[in-house]
C-alpha positions as CSV (number, residue, x, y, z in Angstrom):
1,X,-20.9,24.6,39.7
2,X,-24.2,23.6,40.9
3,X,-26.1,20.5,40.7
4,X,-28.7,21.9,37.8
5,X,-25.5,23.5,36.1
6,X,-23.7,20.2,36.1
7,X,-26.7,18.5,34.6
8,X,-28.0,20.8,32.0
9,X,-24.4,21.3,30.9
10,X,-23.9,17.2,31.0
11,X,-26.4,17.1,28.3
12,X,-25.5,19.7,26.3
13,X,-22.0,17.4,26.4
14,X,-24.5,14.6,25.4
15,X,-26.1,16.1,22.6
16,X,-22.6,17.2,20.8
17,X,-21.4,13.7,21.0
18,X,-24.8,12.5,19.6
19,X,-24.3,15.1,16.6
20,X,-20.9,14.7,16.0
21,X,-21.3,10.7,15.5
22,X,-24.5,11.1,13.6
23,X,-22.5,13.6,11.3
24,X,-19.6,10.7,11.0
25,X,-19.0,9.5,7.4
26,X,-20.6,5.8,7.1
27,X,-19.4,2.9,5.5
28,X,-21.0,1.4,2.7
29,X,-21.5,-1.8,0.3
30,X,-22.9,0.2,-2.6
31,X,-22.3,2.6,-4.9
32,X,-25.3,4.4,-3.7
33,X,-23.5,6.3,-0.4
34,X,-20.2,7.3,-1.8
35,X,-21.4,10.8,-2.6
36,X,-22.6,11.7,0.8
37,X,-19.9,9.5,2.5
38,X,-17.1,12.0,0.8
39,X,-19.2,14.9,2.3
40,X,-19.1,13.3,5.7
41,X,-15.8,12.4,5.2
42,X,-13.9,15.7,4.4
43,X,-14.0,17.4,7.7
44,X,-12.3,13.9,9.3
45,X,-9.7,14.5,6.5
46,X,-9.7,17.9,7.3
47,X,-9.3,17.2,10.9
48,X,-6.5,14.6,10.2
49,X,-4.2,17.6,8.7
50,X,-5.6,17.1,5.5
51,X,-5.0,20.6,3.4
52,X,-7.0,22.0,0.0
53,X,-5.0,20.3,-2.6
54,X,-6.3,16.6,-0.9
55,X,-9.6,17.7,-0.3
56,X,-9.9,18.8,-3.2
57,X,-8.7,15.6,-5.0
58,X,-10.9,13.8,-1.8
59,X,-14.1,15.6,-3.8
60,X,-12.8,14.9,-7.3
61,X,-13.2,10.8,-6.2
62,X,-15.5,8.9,-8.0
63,X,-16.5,5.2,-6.8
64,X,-15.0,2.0,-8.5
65,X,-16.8,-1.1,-9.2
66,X,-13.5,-2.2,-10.6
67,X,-11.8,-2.3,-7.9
68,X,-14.7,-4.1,-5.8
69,X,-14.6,-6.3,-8.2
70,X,-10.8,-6.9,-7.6
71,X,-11.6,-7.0,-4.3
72,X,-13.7,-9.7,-3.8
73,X,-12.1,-11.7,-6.6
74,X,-8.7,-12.8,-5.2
75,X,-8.1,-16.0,-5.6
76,X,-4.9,-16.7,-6.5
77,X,-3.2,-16.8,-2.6
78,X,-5.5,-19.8,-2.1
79,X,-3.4,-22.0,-4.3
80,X,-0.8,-24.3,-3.5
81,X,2.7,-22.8,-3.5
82,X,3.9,-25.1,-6.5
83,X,0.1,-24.0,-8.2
84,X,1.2,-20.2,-7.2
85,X,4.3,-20.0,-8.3
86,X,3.4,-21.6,-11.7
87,X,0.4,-18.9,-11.9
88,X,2.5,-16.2,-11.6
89,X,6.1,-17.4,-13.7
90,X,8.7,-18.0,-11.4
91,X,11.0,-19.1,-13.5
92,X,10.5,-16.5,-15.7
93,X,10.8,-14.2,-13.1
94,X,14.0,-15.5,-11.8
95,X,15.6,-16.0,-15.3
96,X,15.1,-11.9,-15.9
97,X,16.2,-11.1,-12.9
98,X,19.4,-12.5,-12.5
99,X,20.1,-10.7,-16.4
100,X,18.9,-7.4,-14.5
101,X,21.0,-8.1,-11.5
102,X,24.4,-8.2,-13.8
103,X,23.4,-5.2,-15.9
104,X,22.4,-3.1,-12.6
105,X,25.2,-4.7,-10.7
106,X,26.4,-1.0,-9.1
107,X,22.8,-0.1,-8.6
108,X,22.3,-3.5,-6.3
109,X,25.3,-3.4,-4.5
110,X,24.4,0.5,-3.3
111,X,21.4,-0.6,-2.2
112,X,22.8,-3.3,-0.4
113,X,25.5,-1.3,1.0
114,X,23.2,1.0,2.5
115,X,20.4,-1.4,3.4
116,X,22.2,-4.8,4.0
117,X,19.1,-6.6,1.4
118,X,20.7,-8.6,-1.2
119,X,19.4,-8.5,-4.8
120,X,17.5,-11.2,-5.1
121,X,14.7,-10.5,-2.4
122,X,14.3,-7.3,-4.2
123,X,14.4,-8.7,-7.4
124,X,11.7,-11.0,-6.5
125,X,9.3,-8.5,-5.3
126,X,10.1,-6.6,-8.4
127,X,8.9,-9.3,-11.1
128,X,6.3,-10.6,-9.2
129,X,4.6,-7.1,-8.4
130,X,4.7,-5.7,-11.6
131,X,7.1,-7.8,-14.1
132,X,10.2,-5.2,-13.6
133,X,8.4,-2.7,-14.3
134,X,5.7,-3.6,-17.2
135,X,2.9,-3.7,-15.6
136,X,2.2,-0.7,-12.9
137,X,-1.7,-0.8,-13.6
138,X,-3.9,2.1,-14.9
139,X,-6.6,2.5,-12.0
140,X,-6.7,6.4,-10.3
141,X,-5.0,5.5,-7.2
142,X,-6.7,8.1,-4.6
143,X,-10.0,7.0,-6.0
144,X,-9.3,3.4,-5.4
145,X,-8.0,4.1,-2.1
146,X,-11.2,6.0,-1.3
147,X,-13.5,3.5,-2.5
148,X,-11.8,1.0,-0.3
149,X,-12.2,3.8,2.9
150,X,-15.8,3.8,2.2
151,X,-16.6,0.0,1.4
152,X,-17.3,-1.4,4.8
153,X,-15.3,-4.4,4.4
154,X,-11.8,-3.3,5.5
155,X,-12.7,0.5,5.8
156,X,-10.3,0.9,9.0
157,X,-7.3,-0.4,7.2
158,X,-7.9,1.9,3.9
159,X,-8.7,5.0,5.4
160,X,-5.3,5.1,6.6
161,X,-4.4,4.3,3.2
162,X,-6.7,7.2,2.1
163,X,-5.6,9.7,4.5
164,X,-1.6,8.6,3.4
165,X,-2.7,9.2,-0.5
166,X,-4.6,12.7,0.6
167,X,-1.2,14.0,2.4
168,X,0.6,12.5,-0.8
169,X,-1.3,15.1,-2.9
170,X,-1.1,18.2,-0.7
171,X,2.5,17.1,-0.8
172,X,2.7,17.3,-4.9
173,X,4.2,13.1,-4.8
174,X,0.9,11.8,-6.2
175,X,-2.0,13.6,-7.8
176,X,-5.1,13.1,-9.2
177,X,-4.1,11.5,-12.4
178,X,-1.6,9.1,-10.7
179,X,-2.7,5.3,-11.3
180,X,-1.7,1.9,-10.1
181,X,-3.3,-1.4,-9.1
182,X,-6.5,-1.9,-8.5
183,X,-6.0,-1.7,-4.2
184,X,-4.4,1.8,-4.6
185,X,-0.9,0.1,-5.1
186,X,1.5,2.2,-7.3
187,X,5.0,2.1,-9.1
188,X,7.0,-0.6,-10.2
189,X,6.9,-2.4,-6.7
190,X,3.8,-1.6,-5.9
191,X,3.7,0.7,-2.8
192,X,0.9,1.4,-0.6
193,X,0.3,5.1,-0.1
194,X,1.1,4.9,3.4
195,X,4.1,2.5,2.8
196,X,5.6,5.4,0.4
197,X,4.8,7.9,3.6
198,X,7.0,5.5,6.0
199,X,9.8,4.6,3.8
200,X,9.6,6.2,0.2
201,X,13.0,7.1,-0.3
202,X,14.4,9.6,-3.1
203,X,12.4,11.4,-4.6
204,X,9.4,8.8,-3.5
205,X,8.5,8.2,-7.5
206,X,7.9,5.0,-6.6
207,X,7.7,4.6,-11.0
208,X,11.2,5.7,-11.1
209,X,13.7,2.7,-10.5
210,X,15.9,3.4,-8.4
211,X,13.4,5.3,-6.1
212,X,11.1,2.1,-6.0
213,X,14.2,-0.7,-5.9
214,X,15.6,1.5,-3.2
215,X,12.1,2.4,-1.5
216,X,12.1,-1.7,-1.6
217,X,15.3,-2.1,0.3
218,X,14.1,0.6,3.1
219,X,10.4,-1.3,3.1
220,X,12.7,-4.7,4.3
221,X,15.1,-3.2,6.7
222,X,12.4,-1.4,8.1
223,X,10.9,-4.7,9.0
224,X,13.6,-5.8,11.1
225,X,16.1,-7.3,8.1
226,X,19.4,-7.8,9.5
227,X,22.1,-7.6,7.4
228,X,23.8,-10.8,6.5
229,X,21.0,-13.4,7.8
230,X,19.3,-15.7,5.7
231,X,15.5,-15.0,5.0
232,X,14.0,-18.3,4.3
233,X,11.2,-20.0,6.3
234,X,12.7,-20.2,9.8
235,X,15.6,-17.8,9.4
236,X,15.8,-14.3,10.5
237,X,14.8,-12.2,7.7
238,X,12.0,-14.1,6.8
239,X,9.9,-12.5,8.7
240,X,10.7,-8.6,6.8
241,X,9.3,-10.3,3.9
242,X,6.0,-11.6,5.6
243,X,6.0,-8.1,6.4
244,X,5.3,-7.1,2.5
245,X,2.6,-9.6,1.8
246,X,0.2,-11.3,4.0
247,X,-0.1,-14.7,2.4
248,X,2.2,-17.4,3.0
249,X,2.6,-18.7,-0.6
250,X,3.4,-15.2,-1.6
251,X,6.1,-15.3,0.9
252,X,7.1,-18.6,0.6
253,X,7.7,-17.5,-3.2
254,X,9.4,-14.6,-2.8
255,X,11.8,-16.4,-0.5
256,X,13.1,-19.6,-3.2
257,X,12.9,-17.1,-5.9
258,X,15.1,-14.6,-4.1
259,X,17.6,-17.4,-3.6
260,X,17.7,-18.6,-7.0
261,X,18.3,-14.9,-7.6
262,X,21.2,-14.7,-5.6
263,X,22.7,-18.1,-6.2
């Protein structure tokens, strides 16, 4: 190759990189960008193994100010534990869940027979996420997690999240008209699309029982739980349930209520 080959073709090289990252979808703080960010977006998606049936739910996204709104409103992990746990009914929570755990007893041993979790970690999660079940919220999921991709705040983080929920749809577990919390969190535990990629179990209808309880169990062992260890503060499987929540009153919480649980 000669020298005025190598540098004509060097910027040709140049000038694809330039285009390809001018043509990259860019974050925003606004509502204003979401239209042409989802244009920018699908061939990434595309790229990413993405098929028709999540590009086309990808184009069908509209942004949601609600769940900015959630976003930037969380305030209830900056509490005190005792303050937390008040906040969200503890003993409430742990009063339900031991009646669940007797009238589900086979369903709780199975799942600790195949994933060495006792009940009451999973019990715990279960009442604080959603109150057993009551509560799965009503926001369109792949929307939510598409407004998150494009917001600039955490946009790495939830465009994996995005990209999980678009693979979800071409997949037929999660649709258009599926709805959860407000972060893109659905069923009665409160999965993250890609947490129901990597260890959704069943039939990964994560508002089906037994598929989320069990989902639950796989989420934990997945993060290290060893089977007859303690999971307090200090003790091995502690840290399986820092792995399902960030912040340390959360997991603190889930921890005493999970022993009251189990007694």
């Amino acid at each position: 190759m000669s020298l005025n080959y190598k540098v004509v073709f060097a910027g040709l090289v140049a000038m694809t990189m330039i285009g390809a990252t001018a043509q990259a979808a860019q974050c925003g703080n606004t509502a204003a960008g979401f239209a042409a960010w989802k244009v920018a977006f699908a061939p990434e998606a595309k790229a990413g193994g993405i098929g028709p049936r999540g590009l086309s739910a990808l184009a069908a996204t509209s942004y949601s100010t609600g769940t900015i709104f959630a976003d930037r409103h969380q305030k209830s992990f900056n509490l005190s534990l005792a303050a937390f746990m008040a906040k969200r009914g503890s003993a409430g929570i742990v009063a339900r869940a031991r009646s669940l755990k007797a009238a589900n007893a086979a369903l709780f041993a199975s799942l600790e027979a195949k994933y060495g979790v006792p009940p009451g970690p999973i019990l715990a999660i279960w009442g604080m996420e959603t109150g057993f079940g009551a509560v799965t919220g009503n926001q369109p999921t792949v929307s939510a997690a598409a407004t998150l991709a494009y917001d600039c705040r955490r946009s790495a983080f939830f465009t994996e999240q995005l990209m999980a929920a678009l693979k979800l749809v071409d997949s037929g577990a999660m649709s258009m008209s599926t709805r959860g919390a407000m972060h893109g969190e659905v069923g009665q535990t409160q999965f993250m699309p890609k947490n129901i990629m990597l260890y959704g179990v069943g039939g990964r209808n994560l508002n089906n029982k037994n598929d989320a309880l069990a989902s639950t169990a796989n989420f934990l062992r997945g993060h290290g739980w060893k089977r007859g260890a303690g999971y307090q503060p200090g003790e091995p499987n502690f840290g399986a349930i820092m792995g399902w929540n960030a912040a340390s009153v959360y997991q603190q919480a889930i921890a005493i209520m999970g022993k009251q649980i189990d007694g």
